[in-house]
Backbone as CSV, one residue per row, in Angstrom:
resi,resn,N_x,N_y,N_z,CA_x,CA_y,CA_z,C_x,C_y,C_z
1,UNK,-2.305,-12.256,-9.496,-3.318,-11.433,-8.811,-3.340,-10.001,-9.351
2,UNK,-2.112,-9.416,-9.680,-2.079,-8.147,-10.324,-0.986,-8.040,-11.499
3,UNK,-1.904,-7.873,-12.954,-1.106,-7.896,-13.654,-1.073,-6.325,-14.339
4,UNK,0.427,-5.694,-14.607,0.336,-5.020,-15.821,1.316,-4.704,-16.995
5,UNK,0.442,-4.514,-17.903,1.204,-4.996,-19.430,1.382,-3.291,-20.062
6,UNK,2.238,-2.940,-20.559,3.086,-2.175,-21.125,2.116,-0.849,-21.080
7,UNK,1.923,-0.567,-19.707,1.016,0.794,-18.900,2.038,2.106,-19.886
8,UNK,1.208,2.879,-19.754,1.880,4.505,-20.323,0.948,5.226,-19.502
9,UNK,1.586,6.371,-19.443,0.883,7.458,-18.485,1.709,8.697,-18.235
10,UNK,1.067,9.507,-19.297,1.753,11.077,-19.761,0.517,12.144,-19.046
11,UNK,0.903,13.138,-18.101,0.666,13.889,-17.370,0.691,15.255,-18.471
12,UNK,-0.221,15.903,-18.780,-0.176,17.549,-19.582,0.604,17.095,-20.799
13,UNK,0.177,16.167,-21.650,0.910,15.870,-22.913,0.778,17.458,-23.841
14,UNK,1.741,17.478,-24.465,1.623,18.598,-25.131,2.184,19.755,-24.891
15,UNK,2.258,19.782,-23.879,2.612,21.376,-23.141,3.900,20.987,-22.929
16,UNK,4.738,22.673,-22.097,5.144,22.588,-21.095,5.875,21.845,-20.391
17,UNK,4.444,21.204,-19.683,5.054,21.142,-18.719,4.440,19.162,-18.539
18,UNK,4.523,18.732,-19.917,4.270,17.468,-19.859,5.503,16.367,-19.223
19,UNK,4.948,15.410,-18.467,5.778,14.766,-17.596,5.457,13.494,-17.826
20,UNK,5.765,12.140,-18.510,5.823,11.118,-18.806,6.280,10.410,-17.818
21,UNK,4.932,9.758,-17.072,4.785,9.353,-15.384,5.218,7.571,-15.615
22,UNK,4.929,6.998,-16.612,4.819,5.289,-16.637,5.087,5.302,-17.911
23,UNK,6.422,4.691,-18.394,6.730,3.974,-19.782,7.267,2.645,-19.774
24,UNK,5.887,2.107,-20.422,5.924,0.716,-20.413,6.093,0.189,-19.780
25,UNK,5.648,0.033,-18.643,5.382,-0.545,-17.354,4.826,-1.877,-17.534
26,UNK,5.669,-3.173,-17.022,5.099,-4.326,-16.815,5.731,-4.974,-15.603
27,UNK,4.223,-5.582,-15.217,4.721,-5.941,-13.715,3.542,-6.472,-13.435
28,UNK,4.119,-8.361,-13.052,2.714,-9.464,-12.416,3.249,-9.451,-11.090
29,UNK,2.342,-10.074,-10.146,2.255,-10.040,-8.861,1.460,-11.398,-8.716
30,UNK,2.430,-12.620,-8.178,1.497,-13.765,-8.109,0.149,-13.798,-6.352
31,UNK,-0.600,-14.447,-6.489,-1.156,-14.167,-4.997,-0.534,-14.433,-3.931
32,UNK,-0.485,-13.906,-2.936,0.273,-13.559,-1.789,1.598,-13.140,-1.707
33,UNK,2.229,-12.656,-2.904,3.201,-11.551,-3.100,3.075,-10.707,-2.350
34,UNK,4.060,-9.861,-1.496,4.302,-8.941,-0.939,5.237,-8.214,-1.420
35,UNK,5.200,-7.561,-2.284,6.580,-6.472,-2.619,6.707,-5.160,-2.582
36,UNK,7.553,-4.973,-2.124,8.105,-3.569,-1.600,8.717,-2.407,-3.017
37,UNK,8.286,-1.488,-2.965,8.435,-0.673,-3.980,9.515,0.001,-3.807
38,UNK,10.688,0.304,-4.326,11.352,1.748,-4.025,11.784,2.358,-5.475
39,UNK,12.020,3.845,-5.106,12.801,4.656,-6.474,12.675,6.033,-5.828
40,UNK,13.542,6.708,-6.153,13.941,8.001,-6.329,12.535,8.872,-6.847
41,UNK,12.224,10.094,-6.064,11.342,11.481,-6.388,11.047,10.969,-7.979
42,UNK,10.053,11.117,-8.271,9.762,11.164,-10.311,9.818,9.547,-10.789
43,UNK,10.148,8.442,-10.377,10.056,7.408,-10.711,8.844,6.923,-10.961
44,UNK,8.074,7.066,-10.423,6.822,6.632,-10.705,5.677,5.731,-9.958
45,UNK,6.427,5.633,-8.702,6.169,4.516,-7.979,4.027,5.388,-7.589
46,UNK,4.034,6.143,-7.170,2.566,6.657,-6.643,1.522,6.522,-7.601
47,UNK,2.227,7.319,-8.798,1.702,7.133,-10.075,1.440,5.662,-10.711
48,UNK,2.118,4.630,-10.189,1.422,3.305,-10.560,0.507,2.836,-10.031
49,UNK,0.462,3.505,-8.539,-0.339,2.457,-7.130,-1.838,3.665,-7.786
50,UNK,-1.742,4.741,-8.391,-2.503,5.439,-8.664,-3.215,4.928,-10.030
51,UNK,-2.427,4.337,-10.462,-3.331,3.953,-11.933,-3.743,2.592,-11.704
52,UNK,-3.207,1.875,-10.610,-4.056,0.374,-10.598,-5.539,0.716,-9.678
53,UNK,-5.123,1.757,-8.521,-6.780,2.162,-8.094,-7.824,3.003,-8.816
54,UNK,-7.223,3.194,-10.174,-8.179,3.683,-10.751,-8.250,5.058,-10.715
55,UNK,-7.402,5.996,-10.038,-7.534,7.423,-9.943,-7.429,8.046,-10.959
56,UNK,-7.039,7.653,-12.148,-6.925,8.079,-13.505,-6.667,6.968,-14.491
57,UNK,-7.505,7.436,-16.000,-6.927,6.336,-16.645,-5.481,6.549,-17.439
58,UNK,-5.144,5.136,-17.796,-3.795,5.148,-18.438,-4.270,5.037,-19.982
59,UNK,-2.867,6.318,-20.213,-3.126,6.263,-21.972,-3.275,4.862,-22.671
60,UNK,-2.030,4.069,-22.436,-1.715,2.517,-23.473,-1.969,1.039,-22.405
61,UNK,-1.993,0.756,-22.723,-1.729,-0.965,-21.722,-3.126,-1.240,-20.864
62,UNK,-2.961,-2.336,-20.234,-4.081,-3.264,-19.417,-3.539,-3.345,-18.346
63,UNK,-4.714,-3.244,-17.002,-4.471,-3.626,-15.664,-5.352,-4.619,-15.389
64,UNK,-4.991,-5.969,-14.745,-5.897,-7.188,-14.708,-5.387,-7.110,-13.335
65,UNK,-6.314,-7.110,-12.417,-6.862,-7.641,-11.091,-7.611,-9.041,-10.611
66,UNK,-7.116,-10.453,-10.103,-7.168,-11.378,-10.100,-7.915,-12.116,-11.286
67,UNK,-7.267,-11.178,-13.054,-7.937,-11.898,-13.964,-8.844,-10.784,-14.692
68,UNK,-9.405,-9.802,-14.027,-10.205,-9.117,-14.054,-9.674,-7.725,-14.785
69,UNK,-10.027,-7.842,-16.168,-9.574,-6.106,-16.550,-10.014,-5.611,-16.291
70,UNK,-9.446,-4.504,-15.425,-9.818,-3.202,-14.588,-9.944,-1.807,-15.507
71,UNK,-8.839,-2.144,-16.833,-8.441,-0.951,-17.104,-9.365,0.197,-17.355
72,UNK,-10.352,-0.235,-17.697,-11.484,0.768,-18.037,-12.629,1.215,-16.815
73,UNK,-12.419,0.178,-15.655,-13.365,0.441,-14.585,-12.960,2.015,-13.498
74,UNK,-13.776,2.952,-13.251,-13.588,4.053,-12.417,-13.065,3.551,-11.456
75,UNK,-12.579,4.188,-10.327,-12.156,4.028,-8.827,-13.070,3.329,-8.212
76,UNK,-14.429,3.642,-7.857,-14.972,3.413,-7.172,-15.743,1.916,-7.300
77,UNK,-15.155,1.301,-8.753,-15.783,0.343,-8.688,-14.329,-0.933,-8.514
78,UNK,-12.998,-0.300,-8.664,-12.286,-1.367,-7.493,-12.245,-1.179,-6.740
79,UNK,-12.682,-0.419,-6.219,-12.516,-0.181,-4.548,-13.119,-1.707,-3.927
80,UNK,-13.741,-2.104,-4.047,-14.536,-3.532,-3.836,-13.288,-4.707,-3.578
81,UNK,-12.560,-4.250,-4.852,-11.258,-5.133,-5.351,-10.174,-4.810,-4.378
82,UNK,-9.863,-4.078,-3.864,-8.273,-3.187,-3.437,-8.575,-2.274,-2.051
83,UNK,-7.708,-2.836,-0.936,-7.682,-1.594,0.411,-6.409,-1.051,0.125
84,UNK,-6.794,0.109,0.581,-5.425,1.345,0.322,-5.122,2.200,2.128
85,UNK,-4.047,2.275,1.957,-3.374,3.288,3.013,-2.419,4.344,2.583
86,UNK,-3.113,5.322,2.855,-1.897,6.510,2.511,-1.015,7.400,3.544
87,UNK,-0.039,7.836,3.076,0.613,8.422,3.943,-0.181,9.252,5.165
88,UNK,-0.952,10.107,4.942,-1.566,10.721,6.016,-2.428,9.932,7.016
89,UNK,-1.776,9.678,7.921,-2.025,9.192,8.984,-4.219,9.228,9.245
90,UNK,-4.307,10.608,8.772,-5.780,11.646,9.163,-6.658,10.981,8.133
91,UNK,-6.030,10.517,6.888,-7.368,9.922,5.764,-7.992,8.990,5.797
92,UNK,-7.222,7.739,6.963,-8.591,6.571,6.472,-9.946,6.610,7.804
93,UNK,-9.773,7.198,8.889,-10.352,7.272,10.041,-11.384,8.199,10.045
94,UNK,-12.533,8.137,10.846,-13.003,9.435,10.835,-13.066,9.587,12.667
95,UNK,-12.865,10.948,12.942,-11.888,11.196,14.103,-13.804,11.316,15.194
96,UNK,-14.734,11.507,15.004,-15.762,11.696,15.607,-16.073,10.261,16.423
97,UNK,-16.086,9.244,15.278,-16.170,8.009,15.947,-15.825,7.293,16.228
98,UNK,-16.057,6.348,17.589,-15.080,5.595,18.165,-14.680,4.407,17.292
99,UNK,-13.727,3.627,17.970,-12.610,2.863,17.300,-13.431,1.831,16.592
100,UNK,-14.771,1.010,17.579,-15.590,-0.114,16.693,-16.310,0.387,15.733
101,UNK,-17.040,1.721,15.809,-17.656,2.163,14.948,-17.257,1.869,13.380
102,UNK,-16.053,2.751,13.443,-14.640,3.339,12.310,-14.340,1.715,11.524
103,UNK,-14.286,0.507,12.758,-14.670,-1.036,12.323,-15.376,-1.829,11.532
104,UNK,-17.060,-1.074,12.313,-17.908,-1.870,11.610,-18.309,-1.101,10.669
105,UNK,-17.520,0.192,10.609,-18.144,0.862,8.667,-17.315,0.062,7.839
106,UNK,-16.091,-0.060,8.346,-15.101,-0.865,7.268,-15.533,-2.423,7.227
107,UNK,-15.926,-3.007,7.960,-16.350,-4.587,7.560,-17.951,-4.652,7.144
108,UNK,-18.720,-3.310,6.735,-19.994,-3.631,6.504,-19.533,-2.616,4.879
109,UNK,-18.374,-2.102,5.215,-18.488,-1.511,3.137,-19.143,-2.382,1.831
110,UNK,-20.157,-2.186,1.130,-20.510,-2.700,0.476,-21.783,-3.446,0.150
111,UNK,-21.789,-3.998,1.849,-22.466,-4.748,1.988,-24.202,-4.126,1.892
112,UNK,-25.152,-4.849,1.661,-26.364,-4.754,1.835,-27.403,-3.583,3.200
113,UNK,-27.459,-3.047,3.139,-27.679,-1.857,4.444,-29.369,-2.697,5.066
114,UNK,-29.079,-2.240,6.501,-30.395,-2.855,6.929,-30.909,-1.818,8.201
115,UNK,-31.969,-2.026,8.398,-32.892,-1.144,9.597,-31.980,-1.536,10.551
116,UNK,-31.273,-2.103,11.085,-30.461,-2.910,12.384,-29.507,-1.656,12.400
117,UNK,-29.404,-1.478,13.708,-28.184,-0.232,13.910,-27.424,-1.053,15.183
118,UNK,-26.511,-0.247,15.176,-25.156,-0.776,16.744,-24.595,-1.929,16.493
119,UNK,-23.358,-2.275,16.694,-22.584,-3.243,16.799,-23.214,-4.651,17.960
120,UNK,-23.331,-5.540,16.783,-23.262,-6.553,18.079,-22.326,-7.185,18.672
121,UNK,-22.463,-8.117,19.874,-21.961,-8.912,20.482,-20.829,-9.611,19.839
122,UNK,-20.526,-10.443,18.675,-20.373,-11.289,17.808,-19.231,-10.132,17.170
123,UNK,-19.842,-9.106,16.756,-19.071,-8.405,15.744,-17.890,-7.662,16.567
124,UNK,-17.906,-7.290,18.270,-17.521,-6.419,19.294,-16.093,-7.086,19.283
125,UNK,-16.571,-8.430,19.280,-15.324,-9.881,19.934,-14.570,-10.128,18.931
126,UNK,-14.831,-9.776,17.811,-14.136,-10.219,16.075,-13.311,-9.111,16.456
127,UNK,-13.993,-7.495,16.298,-13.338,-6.644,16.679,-11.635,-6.439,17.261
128,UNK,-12.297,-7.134,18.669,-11.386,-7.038,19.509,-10.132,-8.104,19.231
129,UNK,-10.563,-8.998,18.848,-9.137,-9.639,18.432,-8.571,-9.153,17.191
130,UNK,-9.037,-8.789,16.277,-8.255,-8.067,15.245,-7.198,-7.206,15.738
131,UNK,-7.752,-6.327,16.865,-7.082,-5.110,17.305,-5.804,-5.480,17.949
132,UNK,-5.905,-6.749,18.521,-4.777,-7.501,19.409,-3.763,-7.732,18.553
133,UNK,-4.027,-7.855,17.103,-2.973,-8.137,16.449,-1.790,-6.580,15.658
134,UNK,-2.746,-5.934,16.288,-1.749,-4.157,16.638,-0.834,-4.430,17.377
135,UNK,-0.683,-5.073,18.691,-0.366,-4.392,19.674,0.324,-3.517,20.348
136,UNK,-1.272,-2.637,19.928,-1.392,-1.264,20.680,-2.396,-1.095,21.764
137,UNK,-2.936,-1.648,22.366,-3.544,-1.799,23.564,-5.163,-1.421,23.108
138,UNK,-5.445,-1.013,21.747,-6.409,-0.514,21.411,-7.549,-1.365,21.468
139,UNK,-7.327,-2.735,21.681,-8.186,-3.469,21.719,-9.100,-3.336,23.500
140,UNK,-8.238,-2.329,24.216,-9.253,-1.906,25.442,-9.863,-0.523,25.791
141,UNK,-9.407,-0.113,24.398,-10.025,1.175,23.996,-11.118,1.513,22.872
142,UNK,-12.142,0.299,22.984,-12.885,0.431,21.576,-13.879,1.156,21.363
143,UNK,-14.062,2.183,22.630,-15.361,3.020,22.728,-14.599,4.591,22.462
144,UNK,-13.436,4.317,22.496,-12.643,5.774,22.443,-12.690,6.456,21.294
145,UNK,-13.016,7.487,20.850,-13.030,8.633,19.635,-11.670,8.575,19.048
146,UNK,-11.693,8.041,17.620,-10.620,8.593,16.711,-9.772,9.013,17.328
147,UNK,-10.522,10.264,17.324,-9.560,11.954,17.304,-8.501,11.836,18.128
148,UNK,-8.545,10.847,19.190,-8.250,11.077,20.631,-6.637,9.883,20.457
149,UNK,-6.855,9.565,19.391,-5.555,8.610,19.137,-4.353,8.895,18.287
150,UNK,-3.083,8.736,18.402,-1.970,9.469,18.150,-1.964,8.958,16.242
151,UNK,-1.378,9.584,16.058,-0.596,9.322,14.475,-0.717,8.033,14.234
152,UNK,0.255,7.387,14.612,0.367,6.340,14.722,-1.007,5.007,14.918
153,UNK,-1.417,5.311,15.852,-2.353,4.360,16.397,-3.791,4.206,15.340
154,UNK,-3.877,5.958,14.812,-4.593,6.077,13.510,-4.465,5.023,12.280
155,UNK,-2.679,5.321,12.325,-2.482,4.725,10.768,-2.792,3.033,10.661
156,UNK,-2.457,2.501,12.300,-2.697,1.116,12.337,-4.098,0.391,12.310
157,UNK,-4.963,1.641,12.619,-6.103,1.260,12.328,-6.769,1.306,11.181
158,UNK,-6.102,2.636,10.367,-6.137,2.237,8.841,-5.905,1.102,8.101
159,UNK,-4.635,0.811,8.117,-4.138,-0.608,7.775,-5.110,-2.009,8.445
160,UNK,-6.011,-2.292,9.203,-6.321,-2.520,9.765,-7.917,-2.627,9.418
161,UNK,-8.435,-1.867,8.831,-9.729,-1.505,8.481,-9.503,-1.848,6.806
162,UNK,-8.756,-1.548,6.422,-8.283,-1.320,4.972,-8.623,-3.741,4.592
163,UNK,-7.622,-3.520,5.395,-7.784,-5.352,5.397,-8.862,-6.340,5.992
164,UNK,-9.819,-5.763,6.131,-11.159,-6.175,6.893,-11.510,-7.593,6.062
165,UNK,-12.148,-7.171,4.883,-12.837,-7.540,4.295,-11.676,-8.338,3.183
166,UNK,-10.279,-8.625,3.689,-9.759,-9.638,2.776,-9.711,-8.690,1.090
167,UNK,-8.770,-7.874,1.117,-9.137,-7.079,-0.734,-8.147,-8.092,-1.503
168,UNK,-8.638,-8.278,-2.587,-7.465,-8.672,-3.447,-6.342,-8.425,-4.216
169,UNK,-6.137,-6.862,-3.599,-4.724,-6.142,-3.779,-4.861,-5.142,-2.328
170,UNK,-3.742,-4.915,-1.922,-3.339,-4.200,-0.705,-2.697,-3.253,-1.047
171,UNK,-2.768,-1.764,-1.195,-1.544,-0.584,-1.427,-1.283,0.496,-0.823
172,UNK,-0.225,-0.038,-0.292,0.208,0.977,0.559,1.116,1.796,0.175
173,UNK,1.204,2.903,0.110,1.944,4.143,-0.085,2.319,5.384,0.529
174,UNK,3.631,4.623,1.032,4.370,5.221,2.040,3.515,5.305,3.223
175,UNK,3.445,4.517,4.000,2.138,4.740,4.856,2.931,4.684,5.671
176,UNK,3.968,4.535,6.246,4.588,5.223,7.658,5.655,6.290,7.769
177,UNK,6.097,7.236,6.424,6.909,7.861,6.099,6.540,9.122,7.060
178,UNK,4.829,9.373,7.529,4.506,10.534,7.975,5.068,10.216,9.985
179,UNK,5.457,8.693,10.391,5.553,8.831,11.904,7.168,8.428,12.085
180,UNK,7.256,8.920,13.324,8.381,8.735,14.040,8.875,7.338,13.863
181,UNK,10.253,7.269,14.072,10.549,6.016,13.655,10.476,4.662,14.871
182,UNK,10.028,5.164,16.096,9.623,3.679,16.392,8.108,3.131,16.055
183,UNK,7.336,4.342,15.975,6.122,4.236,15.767,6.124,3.508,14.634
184,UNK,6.557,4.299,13.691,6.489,3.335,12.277,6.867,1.798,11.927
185,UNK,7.909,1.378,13.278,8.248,0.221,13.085,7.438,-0.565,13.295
186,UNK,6.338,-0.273,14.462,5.503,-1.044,15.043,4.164,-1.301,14.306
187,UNK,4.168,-0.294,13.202,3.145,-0.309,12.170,3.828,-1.146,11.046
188,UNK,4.667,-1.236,10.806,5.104,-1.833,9.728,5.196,-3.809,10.249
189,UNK,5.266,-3.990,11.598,5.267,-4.989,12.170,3.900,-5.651,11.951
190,UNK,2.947,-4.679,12.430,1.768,-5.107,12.347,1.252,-5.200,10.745
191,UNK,1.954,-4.556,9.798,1.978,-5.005,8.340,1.993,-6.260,8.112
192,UNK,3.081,-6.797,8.476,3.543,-8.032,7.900,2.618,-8.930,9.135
193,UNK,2.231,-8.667,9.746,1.349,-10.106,10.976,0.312,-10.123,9.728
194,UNK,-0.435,-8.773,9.354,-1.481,-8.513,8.487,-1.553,-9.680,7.435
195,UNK,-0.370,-8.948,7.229,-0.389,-9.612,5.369,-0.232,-11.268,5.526
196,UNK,0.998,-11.471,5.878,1.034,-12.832,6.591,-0.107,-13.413,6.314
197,UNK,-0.435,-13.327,7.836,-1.629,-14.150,8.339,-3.027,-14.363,7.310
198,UNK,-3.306,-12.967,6.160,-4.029,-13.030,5.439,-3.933,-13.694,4.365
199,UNK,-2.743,-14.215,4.172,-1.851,-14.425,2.589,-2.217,-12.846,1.578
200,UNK,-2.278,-11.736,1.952,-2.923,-10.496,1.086,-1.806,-10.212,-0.247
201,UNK,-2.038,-10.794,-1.133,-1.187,-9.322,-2.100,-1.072,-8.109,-2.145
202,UNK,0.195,-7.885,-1.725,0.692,-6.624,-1.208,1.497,-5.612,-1.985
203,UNK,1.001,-4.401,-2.541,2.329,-3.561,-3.033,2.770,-2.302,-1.598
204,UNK,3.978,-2.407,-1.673,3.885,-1.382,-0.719,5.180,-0.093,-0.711
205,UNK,4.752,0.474,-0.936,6.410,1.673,-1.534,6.762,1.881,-0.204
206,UNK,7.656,2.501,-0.154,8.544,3.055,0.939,9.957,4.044,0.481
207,UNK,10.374,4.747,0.900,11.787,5.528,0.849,12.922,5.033,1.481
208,UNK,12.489,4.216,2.272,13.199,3.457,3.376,14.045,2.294,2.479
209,UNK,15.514,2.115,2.118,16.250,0.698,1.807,16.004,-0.096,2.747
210,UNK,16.120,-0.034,3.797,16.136,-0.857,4.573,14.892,-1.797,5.324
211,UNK,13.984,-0.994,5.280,12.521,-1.545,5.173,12.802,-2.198,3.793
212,UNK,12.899,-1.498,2.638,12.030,-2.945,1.654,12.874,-4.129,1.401
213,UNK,13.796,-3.831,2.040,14.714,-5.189,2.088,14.439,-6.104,3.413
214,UNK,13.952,-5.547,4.262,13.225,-6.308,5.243,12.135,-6.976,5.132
215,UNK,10.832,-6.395,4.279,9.691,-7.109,4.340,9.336,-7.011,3.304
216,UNK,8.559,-8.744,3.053,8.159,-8.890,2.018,8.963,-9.619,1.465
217,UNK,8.610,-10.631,-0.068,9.002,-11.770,-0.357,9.900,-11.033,-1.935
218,UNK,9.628,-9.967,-1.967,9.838,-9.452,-3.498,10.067,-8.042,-3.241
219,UNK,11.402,-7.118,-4.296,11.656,-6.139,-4.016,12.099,-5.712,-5.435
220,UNK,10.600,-4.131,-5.787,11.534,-3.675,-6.932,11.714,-2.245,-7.327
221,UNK,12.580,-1.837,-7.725,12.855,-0.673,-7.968,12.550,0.236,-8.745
222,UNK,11.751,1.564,-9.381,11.585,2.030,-10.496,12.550,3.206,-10.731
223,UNK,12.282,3.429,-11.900,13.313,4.408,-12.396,12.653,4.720,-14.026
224,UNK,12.627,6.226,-14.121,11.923,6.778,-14.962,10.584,5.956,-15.700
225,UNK,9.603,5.994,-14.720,8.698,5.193,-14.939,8.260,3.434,-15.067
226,UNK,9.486,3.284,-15.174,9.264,1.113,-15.140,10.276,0.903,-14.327
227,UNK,9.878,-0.703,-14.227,10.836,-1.085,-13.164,12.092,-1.811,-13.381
228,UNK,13.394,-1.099,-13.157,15.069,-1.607,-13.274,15.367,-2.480,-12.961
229,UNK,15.237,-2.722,-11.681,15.253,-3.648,-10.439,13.999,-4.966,-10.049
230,UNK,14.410,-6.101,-10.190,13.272,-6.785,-9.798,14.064,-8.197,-9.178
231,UNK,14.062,-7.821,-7.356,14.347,-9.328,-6.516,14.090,-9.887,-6.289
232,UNK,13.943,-11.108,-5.867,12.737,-12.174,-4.979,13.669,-13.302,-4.684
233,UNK,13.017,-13.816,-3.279,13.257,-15.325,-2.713,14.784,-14.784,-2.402
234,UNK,15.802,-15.841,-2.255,17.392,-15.529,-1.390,18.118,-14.660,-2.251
235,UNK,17.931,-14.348,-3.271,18.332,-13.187,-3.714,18.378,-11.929,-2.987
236,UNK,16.778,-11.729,-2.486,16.210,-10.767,-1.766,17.131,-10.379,-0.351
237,UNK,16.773,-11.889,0.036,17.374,-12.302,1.618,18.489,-11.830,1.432
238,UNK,19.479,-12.103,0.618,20.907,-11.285,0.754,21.209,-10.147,0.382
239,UNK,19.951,-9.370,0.083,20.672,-7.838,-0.003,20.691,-6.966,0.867
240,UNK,21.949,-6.289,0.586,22.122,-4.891,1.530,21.885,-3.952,0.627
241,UNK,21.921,-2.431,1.247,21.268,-1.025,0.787,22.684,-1.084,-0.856
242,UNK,23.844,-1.333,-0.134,24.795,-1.509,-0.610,25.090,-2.134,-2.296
243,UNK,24.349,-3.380,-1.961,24.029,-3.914,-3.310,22.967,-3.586,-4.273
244,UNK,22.275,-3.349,-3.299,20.753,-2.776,-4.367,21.097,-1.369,-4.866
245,UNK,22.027,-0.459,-4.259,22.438,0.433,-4.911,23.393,0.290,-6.456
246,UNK,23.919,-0.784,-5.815,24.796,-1.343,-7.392,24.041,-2.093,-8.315
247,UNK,23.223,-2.561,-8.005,21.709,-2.986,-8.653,21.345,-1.881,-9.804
248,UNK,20.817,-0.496,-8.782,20.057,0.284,-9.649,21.402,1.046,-10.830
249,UNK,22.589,0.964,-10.145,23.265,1.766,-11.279,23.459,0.953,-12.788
250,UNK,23.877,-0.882,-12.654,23.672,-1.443,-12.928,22.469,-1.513,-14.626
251,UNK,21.155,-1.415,-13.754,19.950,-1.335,-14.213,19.981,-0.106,-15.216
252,UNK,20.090,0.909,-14.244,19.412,2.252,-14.687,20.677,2.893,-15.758
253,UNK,22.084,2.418,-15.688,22.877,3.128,-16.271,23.284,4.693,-16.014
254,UNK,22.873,4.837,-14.496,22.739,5.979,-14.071,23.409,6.037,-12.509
255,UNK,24.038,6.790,-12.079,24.551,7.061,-10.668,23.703,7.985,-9.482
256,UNK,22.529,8.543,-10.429,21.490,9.637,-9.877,20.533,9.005,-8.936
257,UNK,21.194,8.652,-7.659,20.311,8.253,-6.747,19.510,9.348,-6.004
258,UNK,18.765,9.593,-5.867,18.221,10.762,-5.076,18.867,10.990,-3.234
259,UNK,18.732,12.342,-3.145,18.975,12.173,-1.399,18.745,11.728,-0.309
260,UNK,17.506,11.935,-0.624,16.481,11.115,0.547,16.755,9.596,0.349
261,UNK,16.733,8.942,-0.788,17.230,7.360,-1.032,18.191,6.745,-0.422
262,UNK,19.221,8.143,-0.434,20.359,7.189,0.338,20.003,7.533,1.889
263,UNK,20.104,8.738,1.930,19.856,8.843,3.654,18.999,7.962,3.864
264,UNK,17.788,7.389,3.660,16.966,6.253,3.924,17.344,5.184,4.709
């Protein structure tokens, strides 16, 4: 579902203050993969989820999306292809309108525009069971304004809207790093019902060891731009923070775990 072949991606080449973001990056993703991203500040992990949506192009290599070379297509034309969630809770929502509204923009993206305005009947009830699979009670709050909903309840509706329309890559990045930690659990819960239930191919970074060893079928690590680390199936199932740390030294030939990594 997502392939990529020996990606490069140099930031201010030349200068300074040039920073060599992706070297030789390869990495397939069969469909309904779920894997969890981790690495240390500068690894590269944003900078990949950034070059498969298209936010910039990559100097060397190919990105194929269920088959589909992307590498040359702008953002806006995978967007069709790929739902995204980002850390800020505030970016995928718009806080004026209420919760079905914020719904039916996300399950009508794309689609054909018509004289017909307001949500119907049909679309209210789809709605509402989607929302059930939050549970955050939001499914009896569907007339309520954005604005009026916590961090949290935002981001789940991001995630949530993001997966409407079934994308054929899912990327999430760091998307609960910005809430409290029960909040986040309950978003990350409602991740995996998501993905699950959708079969979605999933990339999803985190800072958290312990999250990406929790969810998801596949777990891998980067380090100075590609990836060191690559787990899956009972391999996965049996790791602790512990081992995957001996993993990356292992891998990386390096002891430079970052701070935040371990506190994680």
């Amino acid at each position: 579902m997502l392939e990529l072949s020996h990606v490069w991606k140099t930031f201010n080449a030349g200068t300074v203050n040039e920073k060599v973001a992706l070297q030789n990056l390869n990495l397939k993703l069969e469909p309904g993969d779920f894997v969890t991203v981790i690495g240390g500040n500068g690894a590269g992990k944003s900078t990949m989820l950034n070059a498969v949506a298209g936010v910039f192009p990559v100097d060397e290599g190919s990105i194929l999306i269920d088959g589909q070379d992307v590498s040359a297509l702008p953002e806006y034309k995978r967007a069709k292809l790929i739902g995204r969630v980002f850390q800020d809770p505030m970016m995928g929502t718009a806080a004026t309108m209420q919760i079905e509204e914020n719904l039916a923009l996300a399950a009508r993206r794309g689609k054909p525009r018509t004289l017909r305005s307001g949500i119907t009947a049909a679309e209210r009830a789809e709605y509402r069971e989607k929302l059930k699979i939050l549970d955050l009670g939001l499914e009896d709050r569907m007339t309520s304004k954005v604005g009026l909903l916590s961090g949290g309840q935002r981001q789940a509706l991001t995630l949530l809207m993001a997966t409407l329309q079934q994308p054929k890559l899912l990327l999430l990045d760091e998307h609960t790093a910005a809430l409290d930690p029960k909040t986040a659990a309950k978003v990350l819960e409602a991740t995996k019902k998501i993905v699950e239930s959708s079969n979605l191919t999933t990339l999803m970074i985190t800072h958290n060891m312990r999250d990406a060893i929790a969810y998801g079928n596949r777990l891998i690590m980067m380090y100075d731009g590609h990836v060191v680390v690559d787990v899956r199936g009972e391999e996965k199932k049996a790791l602790t923070v512990e081992r995957l740390l001996d993993l990356f030294s292992q891998a990386s030939g390096s002891d430079e775990v970052s701070d935040k990594l371990i506190l994680s």
